[in-house]
GULO-123221 format. One record per residue (C-alpha): residue number from 1; residue in three letters; x, y, z. Coordinates in Angstrom, 2 decimals. Each point is the difference from the previous one (the first is absolute). Example, Ala and Ser with C-alpha at 12.3 -4.5 7.8 and 13.67 -1.06 7.14 Angstrom:
BEGIN
    nr   rest        c1        c2        c3
     1    ALA     12.30     -4.50      7.80
     2    SER      1.37      3.44     -0.66
//
This chain:
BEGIN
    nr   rest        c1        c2        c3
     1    UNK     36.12    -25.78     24.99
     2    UNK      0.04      2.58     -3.07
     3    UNK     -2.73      2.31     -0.73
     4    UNK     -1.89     -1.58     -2.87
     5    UNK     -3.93      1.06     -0.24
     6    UNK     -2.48     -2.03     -1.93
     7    UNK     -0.95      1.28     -3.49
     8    UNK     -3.46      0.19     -0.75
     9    UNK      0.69     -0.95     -3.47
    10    UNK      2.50     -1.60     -2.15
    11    UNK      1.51      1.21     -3.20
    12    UNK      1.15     -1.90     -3.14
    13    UNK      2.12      1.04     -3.07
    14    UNK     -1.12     -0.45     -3.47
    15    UNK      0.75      0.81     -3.39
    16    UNK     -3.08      1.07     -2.15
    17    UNK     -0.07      0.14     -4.17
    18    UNK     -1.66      3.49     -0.44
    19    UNK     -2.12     -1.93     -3.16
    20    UNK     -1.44     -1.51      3.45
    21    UNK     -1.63      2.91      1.11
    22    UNK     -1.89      0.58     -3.66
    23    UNK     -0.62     -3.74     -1.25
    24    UNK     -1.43     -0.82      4.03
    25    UNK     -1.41      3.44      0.88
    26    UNK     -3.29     -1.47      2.10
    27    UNK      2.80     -1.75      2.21
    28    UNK      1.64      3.55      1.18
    29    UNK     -2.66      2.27      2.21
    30    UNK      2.29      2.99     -1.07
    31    UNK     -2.14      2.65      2.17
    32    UNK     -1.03     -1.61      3.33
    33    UNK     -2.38      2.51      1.54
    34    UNK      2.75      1.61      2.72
    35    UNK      1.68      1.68     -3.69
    36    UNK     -1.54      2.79     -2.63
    37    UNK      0.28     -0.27     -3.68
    38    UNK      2.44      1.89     -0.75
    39    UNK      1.91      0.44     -3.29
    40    UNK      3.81      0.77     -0.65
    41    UNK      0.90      2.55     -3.14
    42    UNK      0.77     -1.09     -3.18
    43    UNK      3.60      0.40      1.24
    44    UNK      0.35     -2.03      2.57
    45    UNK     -1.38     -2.87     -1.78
    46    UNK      2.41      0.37     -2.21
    47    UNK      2.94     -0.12      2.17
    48    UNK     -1.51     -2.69      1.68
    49    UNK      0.36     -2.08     -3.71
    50    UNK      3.68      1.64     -0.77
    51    UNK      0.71     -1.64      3.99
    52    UNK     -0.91     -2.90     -1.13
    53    UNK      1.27     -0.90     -3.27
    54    UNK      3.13      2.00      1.11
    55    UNK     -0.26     -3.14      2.88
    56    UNK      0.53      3.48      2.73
    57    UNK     -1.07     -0.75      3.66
    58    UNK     -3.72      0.04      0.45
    59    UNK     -1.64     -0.47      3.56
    60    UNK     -1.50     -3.30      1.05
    61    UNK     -4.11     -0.02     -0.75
    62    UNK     -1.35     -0.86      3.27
    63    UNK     -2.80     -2.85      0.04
    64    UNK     -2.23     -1.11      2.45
    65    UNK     -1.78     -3.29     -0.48
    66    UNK     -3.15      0.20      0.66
    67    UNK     -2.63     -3.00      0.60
    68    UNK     -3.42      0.01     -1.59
    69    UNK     -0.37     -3.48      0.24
    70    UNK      1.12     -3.66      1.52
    71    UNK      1.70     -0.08     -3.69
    72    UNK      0.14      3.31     -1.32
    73    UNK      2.42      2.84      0.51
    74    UNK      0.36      3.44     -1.78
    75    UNK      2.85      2.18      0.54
    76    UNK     -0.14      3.48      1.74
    77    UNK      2.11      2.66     -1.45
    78    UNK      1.12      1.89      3.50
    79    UNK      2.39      2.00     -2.05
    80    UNK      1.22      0.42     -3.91
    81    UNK     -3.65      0.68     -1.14
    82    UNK      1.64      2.57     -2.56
    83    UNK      2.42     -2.10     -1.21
    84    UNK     -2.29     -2.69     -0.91
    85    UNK     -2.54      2.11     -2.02
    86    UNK      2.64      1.40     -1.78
    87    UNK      0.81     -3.78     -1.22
    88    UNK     -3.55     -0.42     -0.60
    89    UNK     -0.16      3.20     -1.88
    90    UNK      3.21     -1.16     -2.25
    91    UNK     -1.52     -3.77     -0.89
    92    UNK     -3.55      1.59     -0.72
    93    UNK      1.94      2.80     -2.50
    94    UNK     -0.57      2.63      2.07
    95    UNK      3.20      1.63      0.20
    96    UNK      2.74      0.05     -2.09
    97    UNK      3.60     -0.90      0.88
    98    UNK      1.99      2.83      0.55
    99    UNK      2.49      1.42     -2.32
   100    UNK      2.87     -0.45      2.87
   101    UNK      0.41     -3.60     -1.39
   102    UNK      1.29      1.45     -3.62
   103    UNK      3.69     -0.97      1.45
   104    UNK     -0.80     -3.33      0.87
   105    UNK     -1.24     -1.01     -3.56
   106    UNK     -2.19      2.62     -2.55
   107    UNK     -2.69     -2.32     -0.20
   108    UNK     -1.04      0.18      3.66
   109    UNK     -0.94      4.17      0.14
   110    UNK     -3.37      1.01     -0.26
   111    UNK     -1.24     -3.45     -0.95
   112    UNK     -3.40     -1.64      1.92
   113    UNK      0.33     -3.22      1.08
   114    UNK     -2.05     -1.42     -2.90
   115    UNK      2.57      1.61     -2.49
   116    UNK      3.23     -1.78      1.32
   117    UNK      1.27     -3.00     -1.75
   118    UNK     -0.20     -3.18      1.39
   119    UNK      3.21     -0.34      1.15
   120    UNK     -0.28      3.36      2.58
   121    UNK     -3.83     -1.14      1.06
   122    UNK      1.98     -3.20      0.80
   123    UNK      2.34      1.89      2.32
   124    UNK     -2.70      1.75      1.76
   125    UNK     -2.34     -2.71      0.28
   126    UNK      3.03     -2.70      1.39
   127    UNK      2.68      2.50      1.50
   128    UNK     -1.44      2.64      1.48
   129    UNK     -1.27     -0.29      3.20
   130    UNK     -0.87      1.79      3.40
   131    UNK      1.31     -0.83      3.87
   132    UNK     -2.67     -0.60      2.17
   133    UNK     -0.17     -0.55      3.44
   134    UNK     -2.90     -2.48      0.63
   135    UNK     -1.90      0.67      3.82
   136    UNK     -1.54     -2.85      1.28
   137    UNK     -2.09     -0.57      3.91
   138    UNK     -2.12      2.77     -0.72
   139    UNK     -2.33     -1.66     -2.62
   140    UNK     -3.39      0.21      1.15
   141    UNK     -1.54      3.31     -1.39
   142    UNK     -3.27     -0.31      2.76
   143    UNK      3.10      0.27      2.67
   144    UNK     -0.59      3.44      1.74
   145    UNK      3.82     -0.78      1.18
   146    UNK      1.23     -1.23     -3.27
   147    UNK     -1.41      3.00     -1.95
   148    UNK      1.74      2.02      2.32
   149    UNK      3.16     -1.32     -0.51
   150    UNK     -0.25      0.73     -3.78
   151    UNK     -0.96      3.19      0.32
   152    UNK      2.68      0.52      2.46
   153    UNK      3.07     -1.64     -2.09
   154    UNK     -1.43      2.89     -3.17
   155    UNK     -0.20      2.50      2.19
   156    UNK      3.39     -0.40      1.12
   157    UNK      1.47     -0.24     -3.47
   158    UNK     -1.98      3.02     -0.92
   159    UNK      2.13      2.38      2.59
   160    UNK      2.22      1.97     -2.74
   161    UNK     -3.50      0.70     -1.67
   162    UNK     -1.44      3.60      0.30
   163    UNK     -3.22     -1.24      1.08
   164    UNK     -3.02      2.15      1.55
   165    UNK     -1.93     -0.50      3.19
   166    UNK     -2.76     -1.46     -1.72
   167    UNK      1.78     -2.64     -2.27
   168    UNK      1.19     -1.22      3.19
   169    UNK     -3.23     -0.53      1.56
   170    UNK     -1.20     -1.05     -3.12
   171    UNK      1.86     -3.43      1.19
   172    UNK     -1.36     -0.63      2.99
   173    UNK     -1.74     -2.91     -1.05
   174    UNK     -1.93     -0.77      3.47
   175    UNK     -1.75      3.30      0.52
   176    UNK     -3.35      0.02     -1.06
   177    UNK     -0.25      3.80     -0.35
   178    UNK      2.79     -0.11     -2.73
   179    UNK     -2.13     -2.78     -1.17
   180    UNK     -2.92      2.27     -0.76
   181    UNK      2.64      2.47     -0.92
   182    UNK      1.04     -2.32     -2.99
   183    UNK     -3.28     -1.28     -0.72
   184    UNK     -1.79      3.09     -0.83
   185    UNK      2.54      2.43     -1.29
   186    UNK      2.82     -1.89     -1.83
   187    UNK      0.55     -0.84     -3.40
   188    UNK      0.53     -3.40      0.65
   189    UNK     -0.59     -2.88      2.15
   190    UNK      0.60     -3.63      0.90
   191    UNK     -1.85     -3.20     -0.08
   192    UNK      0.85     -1.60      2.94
   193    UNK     -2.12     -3.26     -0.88
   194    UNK      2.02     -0.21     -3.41
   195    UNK      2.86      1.52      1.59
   196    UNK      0.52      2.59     -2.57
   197    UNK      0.86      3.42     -1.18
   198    UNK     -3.05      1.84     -1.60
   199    UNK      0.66      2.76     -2.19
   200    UNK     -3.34      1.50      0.23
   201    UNK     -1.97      1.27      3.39
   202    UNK     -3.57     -0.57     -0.74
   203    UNK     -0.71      1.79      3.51
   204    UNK      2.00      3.15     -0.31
   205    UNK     -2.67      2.74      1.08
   206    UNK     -0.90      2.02     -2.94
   207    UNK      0.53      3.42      1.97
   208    UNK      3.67     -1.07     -0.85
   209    UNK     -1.67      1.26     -3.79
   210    UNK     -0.25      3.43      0.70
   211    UNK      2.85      1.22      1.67
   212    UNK      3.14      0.91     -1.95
   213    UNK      2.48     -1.55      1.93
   214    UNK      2.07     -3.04     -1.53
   215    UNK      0.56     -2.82      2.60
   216    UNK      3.70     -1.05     -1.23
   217    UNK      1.11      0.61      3.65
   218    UNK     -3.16     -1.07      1.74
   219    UNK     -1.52      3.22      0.04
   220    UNK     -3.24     -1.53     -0.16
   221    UNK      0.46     -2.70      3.07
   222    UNK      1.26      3.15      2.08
   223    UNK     -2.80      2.15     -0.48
   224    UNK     -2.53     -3.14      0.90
   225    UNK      2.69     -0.23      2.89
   226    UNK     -0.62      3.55      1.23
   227    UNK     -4.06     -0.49     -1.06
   228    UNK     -0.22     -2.83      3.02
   229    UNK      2.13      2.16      2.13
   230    UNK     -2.36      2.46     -0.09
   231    UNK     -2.97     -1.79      0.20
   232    UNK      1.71     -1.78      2.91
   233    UNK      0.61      3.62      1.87
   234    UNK     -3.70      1.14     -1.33
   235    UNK      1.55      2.87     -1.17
   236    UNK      3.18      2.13     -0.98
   237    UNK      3.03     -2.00      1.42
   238    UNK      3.91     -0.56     -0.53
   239    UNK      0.34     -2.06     -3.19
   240    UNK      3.87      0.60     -0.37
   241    UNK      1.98     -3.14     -0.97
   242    UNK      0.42     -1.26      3.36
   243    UNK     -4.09     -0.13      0.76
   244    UNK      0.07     -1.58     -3.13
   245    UNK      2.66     -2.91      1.00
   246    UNK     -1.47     -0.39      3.62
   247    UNK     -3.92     -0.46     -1.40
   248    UNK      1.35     -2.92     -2.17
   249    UNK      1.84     -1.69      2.68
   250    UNK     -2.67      0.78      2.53
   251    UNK     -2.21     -2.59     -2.11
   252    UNK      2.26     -2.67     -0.34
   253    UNK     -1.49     -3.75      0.74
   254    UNK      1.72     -3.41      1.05
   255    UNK     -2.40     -1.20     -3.01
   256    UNK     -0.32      2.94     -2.14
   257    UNK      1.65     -1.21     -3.56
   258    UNK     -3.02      0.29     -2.51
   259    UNK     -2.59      1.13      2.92
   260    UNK     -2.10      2.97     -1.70
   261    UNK     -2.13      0.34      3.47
   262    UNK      1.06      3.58      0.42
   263    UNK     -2.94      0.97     -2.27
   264    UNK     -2.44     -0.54      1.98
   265    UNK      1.18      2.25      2.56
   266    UNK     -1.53      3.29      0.12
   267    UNK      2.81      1.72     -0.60
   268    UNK      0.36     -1.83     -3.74
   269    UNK     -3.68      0.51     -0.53
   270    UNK     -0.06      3.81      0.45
   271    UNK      2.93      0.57     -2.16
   272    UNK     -1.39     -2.57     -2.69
   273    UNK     -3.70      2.33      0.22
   274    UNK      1.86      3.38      0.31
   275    UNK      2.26     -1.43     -3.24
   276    UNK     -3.49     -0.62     -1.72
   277    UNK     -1.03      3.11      0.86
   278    UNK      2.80      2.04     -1.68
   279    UNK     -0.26     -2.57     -3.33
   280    UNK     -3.41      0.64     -0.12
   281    UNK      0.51      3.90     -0.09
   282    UNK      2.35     -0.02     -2.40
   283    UNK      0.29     -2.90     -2.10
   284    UNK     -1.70      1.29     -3.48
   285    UNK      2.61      3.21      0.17
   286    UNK      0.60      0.78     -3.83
   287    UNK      3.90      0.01      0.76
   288    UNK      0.24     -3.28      1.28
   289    UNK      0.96     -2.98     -2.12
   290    UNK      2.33     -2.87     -0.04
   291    UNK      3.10      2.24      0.45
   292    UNK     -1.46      3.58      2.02
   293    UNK     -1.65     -0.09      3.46
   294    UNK     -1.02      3.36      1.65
   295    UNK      2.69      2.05     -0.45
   296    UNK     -1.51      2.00      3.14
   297    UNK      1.34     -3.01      1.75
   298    UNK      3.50     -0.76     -0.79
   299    UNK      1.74      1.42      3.18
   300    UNK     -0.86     -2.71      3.01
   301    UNK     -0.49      2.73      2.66
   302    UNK     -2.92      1.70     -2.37
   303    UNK     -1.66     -3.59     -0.29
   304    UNK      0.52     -0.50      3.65
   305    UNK     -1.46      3.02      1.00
   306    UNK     -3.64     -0.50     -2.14
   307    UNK      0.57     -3.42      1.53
   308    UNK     -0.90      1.43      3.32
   309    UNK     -2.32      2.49     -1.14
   310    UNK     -2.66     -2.55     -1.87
   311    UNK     -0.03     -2.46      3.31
   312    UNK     -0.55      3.24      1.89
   313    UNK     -2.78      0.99     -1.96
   314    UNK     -1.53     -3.49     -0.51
   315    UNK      0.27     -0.14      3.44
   316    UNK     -1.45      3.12      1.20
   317    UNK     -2.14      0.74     -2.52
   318    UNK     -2.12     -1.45     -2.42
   319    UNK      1.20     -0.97     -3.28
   320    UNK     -1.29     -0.87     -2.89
   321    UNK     -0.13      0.64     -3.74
   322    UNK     -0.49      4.05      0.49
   323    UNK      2.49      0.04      2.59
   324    UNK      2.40     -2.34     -2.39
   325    UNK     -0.05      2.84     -2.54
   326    UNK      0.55      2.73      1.97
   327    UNK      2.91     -2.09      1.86
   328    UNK      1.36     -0.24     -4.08
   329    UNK     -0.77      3.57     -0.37
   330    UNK      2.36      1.08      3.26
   331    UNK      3.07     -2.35     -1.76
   332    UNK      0.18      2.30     -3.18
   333    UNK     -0.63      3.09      2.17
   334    UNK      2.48     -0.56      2.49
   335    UNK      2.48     -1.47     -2.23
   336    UNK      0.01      3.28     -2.44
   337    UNK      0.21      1.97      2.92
   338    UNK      2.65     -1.92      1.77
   339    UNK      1.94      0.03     -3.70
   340    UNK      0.44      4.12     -0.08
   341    UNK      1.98     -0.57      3.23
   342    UNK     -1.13      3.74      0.85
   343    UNK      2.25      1.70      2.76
   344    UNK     -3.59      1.91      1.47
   345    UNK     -1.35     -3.79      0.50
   346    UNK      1.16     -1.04      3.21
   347    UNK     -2.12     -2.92     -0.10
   348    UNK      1.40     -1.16     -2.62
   349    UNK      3.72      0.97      1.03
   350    UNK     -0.47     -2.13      2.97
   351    UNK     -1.74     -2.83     -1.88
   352    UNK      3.13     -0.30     -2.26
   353    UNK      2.39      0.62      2.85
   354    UNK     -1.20     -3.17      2.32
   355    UNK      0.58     -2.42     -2.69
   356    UNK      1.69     -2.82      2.17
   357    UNK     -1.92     -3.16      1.89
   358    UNK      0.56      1.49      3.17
   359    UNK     -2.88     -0.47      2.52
   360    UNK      0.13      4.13      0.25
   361    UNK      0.50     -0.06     -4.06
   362    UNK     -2.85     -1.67     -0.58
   363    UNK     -2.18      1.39      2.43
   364    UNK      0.54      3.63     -1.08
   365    UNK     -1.11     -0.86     -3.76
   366    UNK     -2.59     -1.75      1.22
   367    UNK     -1.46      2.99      1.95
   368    UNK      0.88      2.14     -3.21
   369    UNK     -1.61     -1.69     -2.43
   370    UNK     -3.52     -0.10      2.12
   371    UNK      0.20      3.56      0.60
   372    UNK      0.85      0.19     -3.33
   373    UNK     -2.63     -2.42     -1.24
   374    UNK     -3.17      1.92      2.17
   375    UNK      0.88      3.42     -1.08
   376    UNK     -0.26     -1.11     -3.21
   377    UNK     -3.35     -1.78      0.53
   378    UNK     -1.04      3.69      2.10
   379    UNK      1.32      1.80     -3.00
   380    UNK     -2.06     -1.97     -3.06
   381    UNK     -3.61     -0.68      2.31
   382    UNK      0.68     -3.41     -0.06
   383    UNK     -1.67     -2.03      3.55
   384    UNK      1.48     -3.38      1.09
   385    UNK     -2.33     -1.27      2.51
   386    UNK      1.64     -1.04      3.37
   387    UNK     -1.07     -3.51      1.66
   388    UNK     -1.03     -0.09      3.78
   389    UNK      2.65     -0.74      1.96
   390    UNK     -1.42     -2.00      2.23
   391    UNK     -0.07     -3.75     -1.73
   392    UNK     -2.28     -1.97      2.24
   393    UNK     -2.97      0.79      1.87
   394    UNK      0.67     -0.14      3.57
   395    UNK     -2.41     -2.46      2.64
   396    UNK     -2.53      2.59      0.57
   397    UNK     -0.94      0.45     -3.69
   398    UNK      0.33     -3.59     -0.48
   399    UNK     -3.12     -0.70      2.61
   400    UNK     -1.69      3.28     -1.11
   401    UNK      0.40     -1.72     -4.40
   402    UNK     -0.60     -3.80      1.22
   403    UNK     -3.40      1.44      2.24
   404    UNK     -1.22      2.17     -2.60
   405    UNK     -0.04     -3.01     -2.64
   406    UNK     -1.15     -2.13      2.33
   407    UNK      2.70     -2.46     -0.21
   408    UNK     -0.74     -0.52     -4.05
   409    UNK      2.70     -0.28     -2.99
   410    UNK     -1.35      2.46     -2.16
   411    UNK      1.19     -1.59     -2.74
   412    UNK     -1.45     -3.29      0.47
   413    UNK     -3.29      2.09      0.28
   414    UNK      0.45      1.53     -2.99
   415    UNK      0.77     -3.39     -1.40
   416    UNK     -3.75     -1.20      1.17
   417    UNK      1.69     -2.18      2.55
   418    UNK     -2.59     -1.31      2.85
   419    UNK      0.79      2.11      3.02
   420    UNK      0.57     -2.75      2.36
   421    UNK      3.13     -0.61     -2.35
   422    UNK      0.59      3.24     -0.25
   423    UNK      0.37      0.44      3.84
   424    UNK      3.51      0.33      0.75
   425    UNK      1.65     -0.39      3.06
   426    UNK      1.60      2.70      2.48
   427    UNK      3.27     -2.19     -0.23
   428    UNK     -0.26     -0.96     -3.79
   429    UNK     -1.32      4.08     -0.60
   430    UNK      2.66      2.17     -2.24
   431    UNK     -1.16      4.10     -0.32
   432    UNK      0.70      1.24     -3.66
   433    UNK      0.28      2.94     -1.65
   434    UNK     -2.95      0.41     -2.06
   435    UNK      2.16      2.69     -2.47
   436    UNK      3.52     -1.67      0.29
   437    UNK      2.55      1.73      2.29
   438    UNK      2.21      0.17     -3.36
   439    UNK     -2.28      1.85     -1.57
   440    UNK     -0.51      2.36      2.61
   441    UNK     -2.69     -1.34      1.81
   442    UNK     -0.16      1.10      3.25
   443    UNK      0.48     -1.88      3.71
   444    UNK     -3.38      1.50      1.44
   445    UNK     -3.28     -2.42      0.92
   446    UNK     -1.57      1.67     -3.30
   447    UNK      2.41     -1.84     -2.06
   448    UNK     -0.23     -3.35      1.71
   449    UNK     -1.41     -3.31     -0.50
   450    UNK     -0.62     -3.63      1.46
   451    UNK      1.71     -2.57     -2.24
   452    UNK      0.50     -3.94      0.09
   453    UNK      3.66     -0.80      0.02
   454    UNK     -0.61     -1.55     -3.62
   455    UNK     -1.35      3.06     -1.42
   456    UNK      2.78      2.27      1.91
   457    UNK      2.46     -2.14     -1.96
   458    UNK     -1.69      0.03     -3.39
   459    UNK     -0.29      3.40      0.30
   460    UNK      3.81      0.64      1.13
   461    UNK      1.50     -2.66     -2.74
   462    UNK     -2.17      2.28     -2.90
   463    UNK      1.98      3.05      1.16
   464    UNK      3.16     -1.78      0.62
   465    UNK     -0.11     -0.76     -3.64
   466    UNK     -1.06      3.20     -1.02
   467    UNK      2.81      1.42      2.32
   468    UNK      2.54     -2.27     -1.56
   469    UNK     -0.87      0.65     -3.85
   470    UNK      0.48      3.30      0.76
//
């Protein structure tokens, strides 16, 4: 008996008019969301139009149909995205033909496609065409296995491409980390209920605003990468590109296509508040504007390393609006300092030296900057007050509050509530800080109180919010 496995997927030739791809455009999803937008130069979309009026060998468009309905179909574009905006570009006069095409007849070079006679739009509109190879079995884009597939088959076609550790995860379609990845620090997204390409991410986080680093390579989905990495660790970790790979694949689901559930884990949620945080701080900087973010940070390790030094102070310490500015005040201090480079500042030095997303890297500019960062608060009389570090009152102090407040929500007192409905039970009882723990109230009898478990959560929701807008 031969060998002869069974394909999970068939494969059909066709030939396509490239007018096709302009005059039908809503039939071709020409980004599925496992591909970037990205854009050839000028000069390869002119070779590509000297190829093909020249009738040279261009590679097959690869097409997966995809089924949105009992009688509806759209077709995926797996591979030959560039070529097809470039035809799009040419129909909607976009770009020019090149001057290459003086030899085949004068009237050809430099001309838009609205310019050409009738007889050459005739040509292009009847004889030109593309190769495609159609894919068909894999149709159903709610199909964890079928999505897979796809992404596999461009992924595979994509191995001469020089393409970075994050552009590959950027394709793994089922993990929901990379999903919150996308979601909040892209430039674009996908409709999966329309099943298309959207140019604009409403979500992107607005800290994204303030840095000055461009996100043509991803930048910006590896540093929310390396954010959750070190919320994950709580703490200085190794972020190299590997970490970065393995914390992607680590989340991926059976049932994970479109499933934005990561954020509401509390690692998205601290990165999403600590990302607030730093917006808040600096977002009306006079130098920022639709082109200039902090120029302070341009260079990931810097940004990485005030990463960890704001959730160690929020932490740690209480922080609010005076402890905002003084946080602002420390970025143009250290920065000037770290910009003379002097050979006597051996802080510094070493700073600049452990530049790399090594666990040890990271760490060492970590403890650099917060020696760095309390000298300086020592050296200008500036206080940042420190919250207890002990969280929750222990059993003892629990009896000693409930006993003392005889058993009574303070709050439903205050509220003139009867005290028989005030009463709350030892089971249903919840000890509060009177002064919030974030605001360096302290874990001590003193600074405790008997609530009901719906004022306990009105209470925490209020600072939640006020947490979160900040």
């Amino acid at each position: 008996m031969p060998f002869n496995p069974d394909s999970k997927y068939d494969v059909f030739q066709k030939s396509i008019a490239i007018e096709d791809f302009h005059k039908y455009s809503e039939e071709y999803v020409i980004r599925p969301p496992y591909q970037r937008k990205n854009v050839w130069s000028k000069k390869k979309k002119k070779s590509l139009l000297d190829s093909l009026f020249r009738r040279y060998y261009i590679p097959n468009i690869i097409i997966r149909e995809v089924r949105l309905g009992e009688n509806e179909t759209v077709s995926e574009i797996i591979d030959g995205q560039q070529r097809i905006t470039t035809i799009q570009d040419f129909f909607s006069d976009k770009i020019r033909l090149p001057s290459s095409l003086k030899d085949l007849n004068s009237k050809l070079s430099k001309k838009y496609y609205s310019e050409l006679s009738a007889k050459f739009r005739r040509f292009i509109d009847k004889e030109l065409m593309f190769k495609a190879d159609i894919v068909k079995g894999i149709e159903d884009p709610t199909n964890p296995e079928h999505q897979e597939i796809a992404t596999e088959i461009f992924w595979r076609l994509q191995q001469g491409e020089s393409l970075n550790y994050m552009e590959k995860a950027h394709a793994r379609l089922s993990s929901i980390s990379r999903n919150f990845i996308v979601k909040f620090s892209d430039d674009i997204t996908f409709d999966y209920q329309e099943y298309k390409p959207v140019d604009e991410n409403e979500n992107k986080h607005k800290f994204f605003n303030i840095i000055d680093r461009k996100n043509d390579r991803m930048q910006h989905l590896m540093l929310m990468t390396r954010f959750l990495l070190i919320e994950d660790a709580d703490g200085a970790t190794d972020l190299n590109n590997k970490a970065v790979e393995e914390f992607i694949d680590e989340y991926r689901r059976e049932d994970g296509v479109g499933d934005d559930s990561f954020e509401e884990t509390k690692l998205a949620k601290n990165v999403i508040s600590n990302l607030n945080t730093f917006y808040d701080i600096f977002k009306d900087d006079p130098i920022l504007d639709e082109e200039n973010g902090l120029k302070e940070f341009k260079r990931e390790y810097m940004i990485i390393s005030f990463y960890l030094l704001l959730r160690h102070l929020k932490k740690h310490y209480v922080f609010e609006d005076k402890e905002k500015e003084i946080f602002k005040e420390f970025l143009n201090y250290f920065y000037n300092r770290w910009s003379k480079k002097n050979d006597d500042d051996s802080n510094i030095l070493n700073f600049i030296s452990n530049r790399q997303q090594s666990s040890n890297n990271v760490q060492i500019r970590h403890r650099i900057l917060r020696l760095i960062f309390f000298n300086y608060l020592e050296e200008n009389n500036h206080e940042i007050l420190p919250k207890d570090s002990k969280r929750q009152f222990n059993e003892a102090e629990r009896i000693k509050i409930y006993r003392r407040d005889n058993g009574f929500c303070q709050k439903c007192l205050e509220e003139g509530v009867a005290e028989k409905e005030a009463k709350v039970s030892w089971s249903d009882y919840e000890a509060d800080h009177v002064l919030p723990h974030s605001k360096g109230g302290k874990t001590e009898v003193f600074n405790g109180q008997v609530l009901c478990k719906h004022h306990n959560r009105t209470k925490s929701n209020k600072l939640e919010k006020s947490i979160t807008n900040n």
